[in-house]
C-alpha positions, -999 to 999 in steps of 0.1 A, spaced: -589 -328 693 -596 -349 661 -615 -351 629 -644 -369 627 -641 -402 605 -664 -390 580 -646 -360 569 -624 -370 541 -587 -360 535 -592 -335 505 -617 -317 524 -594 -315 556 -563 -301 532 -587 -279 521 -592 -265 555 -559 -260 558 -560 -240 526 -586 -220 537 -565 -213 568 -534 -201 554 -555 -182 528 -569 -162 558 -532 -157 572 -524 -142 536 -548 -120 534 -545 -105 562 -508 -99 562 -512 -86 525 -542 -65 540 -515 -47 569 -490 -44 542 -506 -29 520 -520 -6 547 -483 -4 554 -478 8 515 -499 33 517 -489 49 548 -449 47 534 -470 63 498 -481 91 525 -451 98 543 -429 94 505 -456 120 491 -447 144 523 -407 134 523 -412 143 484 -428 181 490 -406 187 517 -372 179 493 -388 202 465 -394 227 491 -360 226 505 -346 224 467 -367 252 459 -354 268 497 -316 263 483 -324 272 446 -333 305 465 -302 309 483 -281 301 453 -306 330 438 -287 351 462 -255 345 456 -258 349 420 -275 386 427 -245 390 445 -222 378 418 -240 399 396 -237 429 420 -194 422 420 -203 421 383 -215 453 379 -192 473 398 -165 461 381 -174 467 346 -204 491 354 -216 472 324 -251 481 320 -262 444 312 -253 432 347 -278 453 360 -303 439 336 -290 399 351 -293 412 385 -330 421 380 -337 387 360 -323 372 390 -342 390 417 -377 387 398 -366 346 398 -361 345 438 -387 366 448 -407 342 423 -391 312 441 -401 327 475 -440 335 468 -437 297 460 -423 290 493 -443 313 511 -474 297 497 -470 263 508 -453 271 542 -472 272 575 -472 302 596 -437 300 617 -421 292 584 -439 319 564 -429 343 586 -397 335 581 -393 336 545 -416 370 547 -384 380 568 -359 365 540 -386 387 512 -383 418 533 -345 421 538 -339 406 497 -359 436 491 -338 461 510 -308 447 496 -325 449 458 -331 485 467 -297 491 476 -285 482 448 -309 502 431 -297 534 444 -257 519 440 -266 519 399 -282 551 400 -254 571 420 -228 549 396 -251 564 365 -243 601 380 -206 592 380 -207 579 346 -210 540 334 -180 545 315 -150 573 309 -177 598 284 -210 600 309 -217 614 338 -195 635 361 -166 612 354 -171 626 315 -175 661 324 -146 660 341 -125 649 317 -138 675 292 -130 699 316 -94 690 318 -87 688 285 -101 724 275 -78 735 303 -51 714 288 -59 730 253 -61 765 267 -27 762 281 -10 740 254 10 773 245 22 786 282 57 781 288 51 785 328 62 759 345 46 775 380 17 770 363 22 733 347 31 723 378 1 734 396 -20 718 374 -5 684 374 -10 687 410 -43 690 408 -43 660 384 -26 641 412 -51 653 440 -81 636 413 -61 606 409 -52 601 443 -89 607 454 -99 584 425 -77 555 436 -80 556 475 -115 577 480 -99 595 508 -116 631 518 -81 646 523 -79 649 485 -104 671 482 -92 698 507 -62 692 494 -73 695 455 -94 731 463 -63 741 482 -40 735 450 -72 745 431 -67 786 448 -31 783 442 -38 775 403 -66 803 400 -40 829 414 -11 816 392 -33 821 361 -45 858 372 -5 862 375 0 851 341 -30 868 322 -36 902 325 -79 910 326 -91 895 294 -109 871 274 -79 848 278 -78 850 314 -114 847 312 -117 815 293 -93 797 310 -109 809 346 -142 795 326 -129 759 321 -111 760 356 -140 768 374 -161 737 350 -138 713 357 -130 722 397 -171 720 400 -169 689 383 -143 676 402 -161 687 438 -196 670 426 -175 641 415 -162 634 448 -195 642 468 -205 614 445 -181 587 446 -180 593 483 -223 589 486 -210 557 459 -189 543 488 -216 543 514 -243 530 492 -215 502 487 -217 500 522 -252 494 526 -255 475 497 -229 454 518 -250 453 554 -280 446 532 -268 415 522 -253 409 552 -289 411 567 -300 384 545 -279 354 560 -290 355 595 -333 353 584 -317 327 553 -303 306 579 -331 304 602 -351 297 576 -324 266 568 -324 255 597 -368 254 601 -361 227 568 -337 207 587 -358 206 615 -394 200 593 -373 171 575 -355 155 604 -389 150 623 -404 139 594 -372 112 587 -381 105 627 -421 100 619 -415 76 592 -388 54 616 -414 48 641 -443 40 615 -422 18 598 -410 9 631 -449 -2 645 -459 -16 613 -433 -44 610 -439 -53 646 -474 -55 636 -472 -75 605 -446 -103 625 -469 -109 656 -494 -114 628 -472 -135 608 -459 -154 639 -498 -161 652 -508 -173 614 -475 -195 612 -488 -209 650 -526 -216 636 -514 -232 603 -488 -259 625 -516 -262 648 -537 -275 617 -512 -296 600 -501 -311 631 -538 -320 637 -546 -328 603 -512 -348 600 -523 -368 632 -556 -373 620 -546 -388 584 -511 -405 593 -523 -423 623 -547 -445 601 -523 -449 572 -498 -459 599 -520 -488 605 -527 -493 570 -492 -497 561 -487 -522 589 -510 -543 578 -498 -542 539 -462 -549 552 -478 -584 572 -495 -591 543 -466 -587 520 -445 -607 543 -472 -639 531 -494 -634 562 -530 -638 549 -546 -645 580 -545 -609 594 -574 -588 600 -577 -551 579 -581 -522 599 -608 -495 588 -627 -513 570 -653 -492 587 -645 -461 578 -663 -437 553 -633 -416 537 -602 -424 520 -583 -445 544 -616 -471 546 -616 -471 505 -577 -483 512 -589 -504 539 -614 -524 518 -588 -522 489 -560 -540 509 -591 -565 519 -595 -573 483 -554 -580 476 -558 -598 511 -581 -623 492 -563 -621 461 -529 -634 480 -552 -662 494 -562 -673 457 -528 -670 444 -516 -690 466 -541 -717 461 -533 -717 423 -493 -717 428 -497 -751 444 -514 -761 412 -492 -745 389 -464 -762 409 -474 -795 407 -480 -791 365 -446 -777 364 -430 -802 379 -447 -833 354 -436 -811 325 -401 -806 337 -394 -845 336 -411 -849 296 -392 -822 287 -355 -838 298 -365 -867 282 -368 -855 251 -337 -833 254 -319 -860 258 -328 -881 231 -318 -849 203 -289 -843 220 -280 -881 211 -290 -880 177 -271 -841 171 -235 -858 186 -238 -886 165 -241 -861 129 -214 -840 146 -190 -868 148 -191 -878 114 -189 -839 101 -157 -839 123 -143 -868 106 -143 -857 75 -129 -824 78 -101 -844 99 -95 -862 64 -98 -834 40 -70 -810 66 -47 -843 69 -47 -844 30 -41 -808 26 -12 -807 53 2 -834 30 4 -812 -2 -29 -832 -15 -40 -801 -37 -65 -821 -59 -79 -840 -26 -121 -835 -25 -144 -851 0 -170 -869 -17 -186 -886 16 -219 -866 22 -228 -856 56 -257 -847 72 -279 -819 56 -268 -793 87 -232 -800 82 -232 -802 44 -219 -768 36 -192 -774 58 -178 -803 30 -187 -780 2 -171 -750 13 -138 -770 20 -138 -782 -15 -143 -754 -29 -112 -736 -10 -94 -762 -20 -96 -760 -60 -92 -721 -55 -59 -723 -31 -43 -754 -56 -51 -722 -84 -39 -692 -63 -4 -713 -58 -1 -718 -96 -3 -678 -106 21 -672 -74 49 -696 -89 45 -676 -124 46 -644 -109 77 -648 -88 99 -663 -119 86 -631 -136 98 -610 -112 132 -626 -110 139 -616 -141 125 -581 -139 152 -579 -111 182 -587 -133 173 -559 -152 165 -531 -126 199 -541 -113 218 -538 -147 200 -503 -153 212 -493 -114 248 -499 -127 245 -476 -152 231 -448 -139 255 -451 -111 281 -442 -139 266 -411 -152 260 -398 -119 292 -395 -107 304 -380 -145 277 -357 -140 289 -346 -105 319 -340 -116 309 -316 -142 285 -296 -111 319 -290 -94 336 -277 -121 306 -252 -126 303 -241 -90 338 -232 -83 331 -208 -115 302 -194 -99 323 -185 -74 343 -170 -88 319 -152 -111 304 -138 -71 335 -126 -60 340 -99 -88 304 -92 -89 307 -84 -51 334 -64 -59 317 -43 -79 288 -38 -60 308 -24 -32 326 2 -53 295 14 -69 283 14 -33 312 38 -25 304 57 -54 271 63 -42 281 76 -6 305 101 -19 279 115 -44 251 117 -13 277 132 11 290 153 -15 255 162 -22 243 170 18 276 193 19 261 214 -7 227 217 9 239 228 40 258 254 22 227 264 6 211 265 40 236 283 58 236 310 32 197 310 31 196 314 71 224 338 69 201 360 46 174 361 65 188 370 97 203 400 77 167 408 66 155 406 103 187 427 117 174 455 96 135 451 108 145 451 141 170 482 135 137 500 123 119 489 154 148 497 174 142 535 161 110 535 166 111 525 203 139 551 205 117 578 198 91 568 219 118 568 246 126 602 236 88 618 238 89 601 276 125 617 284 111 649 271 83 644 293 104 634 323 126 663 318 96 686 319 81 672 353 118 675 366 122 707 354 88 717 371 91 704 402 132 722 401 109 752 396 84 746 423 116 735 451 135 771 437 110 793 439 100 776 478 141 784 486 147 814 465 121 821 437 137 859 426 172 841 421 164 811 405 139 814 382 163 830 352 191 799 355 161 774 356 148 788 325 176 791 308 183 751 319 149 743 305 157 761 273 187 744 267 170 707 276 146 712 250 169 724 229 193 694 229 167 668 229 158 670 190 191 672 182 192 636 201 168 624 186 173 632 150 211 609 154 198 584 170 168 580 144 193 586 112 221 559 125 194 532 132 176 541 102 207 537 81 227 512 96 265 509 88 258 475 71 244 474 36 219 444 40 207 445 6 242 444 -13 250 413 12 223 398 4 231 402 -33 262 388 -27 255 361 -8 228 350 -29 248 341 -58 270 319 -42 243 298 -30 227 294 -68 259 281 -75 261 256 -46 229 245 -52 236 240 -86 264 219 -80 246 196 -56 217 191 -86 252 180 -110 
């Protein structure tokens, strides 16, 4: 295959052009088909990330309800109830979302995750509202009736100095407590038990009357309260529990869900591999069948133009060589290679002209050649002949000045080239004859500035030595003027050391006195705390006593309750009896300890003025 001769070069590149052009555009055409499917599956990859953040903002919903539930039940704080609401409105926002843009397997799901979210919100619902009958805090609810009810019992017996009875109710304070604490249903049998016992102690003690009535009154308030309490911390504990399995619902429909967004995105990671995957295997065979079709060009566009200029070049290499005679190639040719061919065809003729005229120019050259040595040689002549006669005379004039000849001059005239040769020389004669006649003057008058520096050296030479004599004298008085002033320096320097230590002695003093002072001051605070504490330790022995003395009551009358009770009494009376009388030493020796801190303090202080006066001195 090959171009037809007509068809010039520019327009063949061009065709090459036009060829790789077409390769471009049609790779850029599949990539950006290839951009636009990647903007597709980036768009989808994009959805499905919000949708699984949305899926996991959701589950972290969840877990803060949950938080918020934990939140709630231990501080029954009224506000967390308010956050767990807040936070259930958000997820079951968040999941209408998701629900929304889901497809039908998925949708189902998240109904699923909607359906058990809402048990678990209702749940709760009912866990506030049977923690609201109990009481939010120590005043509401049953919890607060309760406690009312105790303490008008407590008030109604403040004045009852049976310990049967005291100790029956603190049993029944210990039933509560114990049911409170561990929620066990024993308690409660065990508390209406202990509650009969109570209700016939007190019809023991009070005879038929309003005070037996009262008391029965606030018995039978607070052992209702007390029953309805328990009915209603034990319906608290299973609504705990199915707040618990509500919950508990909501992980396995959560994780199902999960695991449908793993799957949606992991198939969707797979789709984009094999697109991506298709289209670069698309674009390189492209690539590789438009890199084949543009060497195919240039090779046959190469062959086509270099297979001519090969020929060209031959030819211009002959014809440089001086070979005229050769015959052009392409002269027939219509494009750019016969335009060279017809140009090498003129330079071809051109040579043959040149040549022709280098023989003539030869031939002049070589006539003009000969005049011109003749006439060279005739100036050269005449120019060594004015040289020689120049040399001559300078010969003279040196000779004359080697010989001391300072008034010699060279009056002979030489040529006009060489004349400022003999003018210069007699001019630096007349200046060196003038220069030597200042030099003798100057040296004889620096003789006998010489005499004189030498007589004035001898003199000060003298004086010097006087006057270093004189500098010893006046530094070994220095000396000795250092030495006592050293001396003294070093006893005002002791001086000054015992006045500072003597000075630091007396703060410490001051100090010590100070410190001891305060500590004084603080030994009597802590006396005064020391009594206070001692009474509180009192109240709790009294208190101790009591609960000892009424369980001693409770273990004599289960042994022997006719023969004990009068010696228990009488034990009791004598415990309460000395316990006052405790108190009130104890209170009066650490309130008025055997150390006056005041009048040591008084004394002490006066001391340390005078220390610290001192020091000041």
């Amino acid at each position: 295959m090959s171009f037809p001769p007509t068809l010039n070069i520019v327009h063949r590149v061009s065709l090459l052009g036009v060829l790789a052009v077409i390769g471009i555009t049609l790779i850029a055409g599949i990539l950006l088909a290839q951009r636009h499917v990647e903007a597709g599956n980036r768009e989808i990859g994009y959805r499905l990330a919000a949708r699984e953040a949305e899926f996991r903002g959701l589950a972290a919903d969840f877990v803060t309800a949950r938080l918020t539930e934990k939140d709630f039940l231990l501080g029954r704080d009224p506000s967390a109830q308010s956050a767990f609401e807040a936070n259930a409105a958000a997820a079951l926002s968040r999941l209408e979302r998701l629900t929304a843009d889901a497809g039908a397997d998925l949708a189902a799901e998240l109904n699923e995750v909607g359906a058990r979210f809402a048990a678990y919100r209702d749940a709760f619902a009912e866990l506030v509202k049977v923690n609201e009958e109990l009481g939010l805090d120590e005043t509401q609810g049953l919890e607060g009736a309760m406690r009312s009810a105790v303490h008008s019992i407590e008030e109604q017996l403040q004045g009852v100095d049976d310990a049967a009875v005291v100790a029956s109710m603190l049993m029944l304070r210990r039933h509560e407590k114990d049911f409170i604490l561990r929620r066990d249903p024993k308690y409660i049998d065990s508390h209406a038990q202990e509650a009969e016992t109570f209700g016939r102690l007190v019809r023991q003690l009070y005879r038929p009357g309003a005070q037996r009535q009262r008391v029965m009154e606030a018995f039978d308030v607070y052992r209702n309260g007390f029953r309805l309490y328990a009915e209603t911390s034990l319906r608290e504990a299973a609504a705990r529990e199915a707040v618990a399995a509500a919950y508990a619902g909501i992980e396995p429909a959560k994780d199902r869900a999960s695991e449908f967004f793993t799957r949606e995105r992991s198939q969707h990671v797979t789709a984009n591999e094999i697109s991506a995957r298709d289209t670069v295997r698309v674009v390189a065979g492209l690539a590789a069948l438009c890199v084949v079709v543009l060497l195919l060009g240039v090779w046959l566009v190469g062959r086509s133009i270099v297979r001519p200029i090969g020929s060209i070049t031959t030819a211009m290499r002959t014809l440089a060589g001086g070979r005229t005679e050769i015959a052009v190639p392409g002269l027939d040719r219509r494009d750019e290679i016969g335009a060279m061919a017809a140009a090498l065809e003129v330079f071809r003729q051109g040579a043959i002209a040149n040549r022709r005229l280098e023989e003539q120019a030869e031939a002049e050259r070589r006539r003009a050649e000969a005049e011109r040595a003749a006439i060279q040689a005739a100036a050269e002549a005449d120019a060594h002949e004015r040289l020689m006669q120049a040399t001559h005379g300078l010969a003279t004039g040196l000779r004359g000045l080697a010989g001391g000849e300072l008034d010699f001059q060279l009056s002979e005239p030489f040529s006009p080239e060489f004349e400022g040769l003999r003018t210069d020389l007699n001019q630096a004669l007349l200046q060196l004859g003038a220069a030597l006649l200042e030099i003798a003057t100057v040296s004889r008058t620096i003789d006998g500035g010489s005499r004189e520096i030498s007589a004035s050296a001898d003199t000060l030479s003298a004086r010097t030595e006087r006057q270093a004599a004189s500098l010893e004298e006046t530094a070994a008085a220095l000396d000795e003027i250092t030495a006592n002033v050293t001396n003294a320096a070093g006893r005002a320097q002791e001086a000054r050391d015992v006045a500072a230590r003597a000075n630091a002695n007396a703060n410490r003093t001051a100090e010590l006195v100070g410190g001891t002072i305060g500590a004084m001051e603080r030994i009597e605070q802590s006396s005064r705390r020391i009594s206070t504490v001692i009474g509180v330790i009192d109240d709790i022995a009294f208190q101790t006593n009591l609960l000892a003395l009424n369980a001693g009551v409770e273990a004599a009358r289960a042994v022997r309750p006719a023969a004990a009770s009068p010696s228990l009494h009488r034990r009791s009376a004598s415990s309460r009896n000395a316990l006052p009388l405790r108190r009130r030493k104890s209170r009066s020796w650490f309130g008025h300890p055997p150390w006056k801190s005041k009048k040591v303090s008084g004394s002490s202080a006066a001391p340390a003025a005078r220390w610290r006066q001192s020091a000041r001195r």
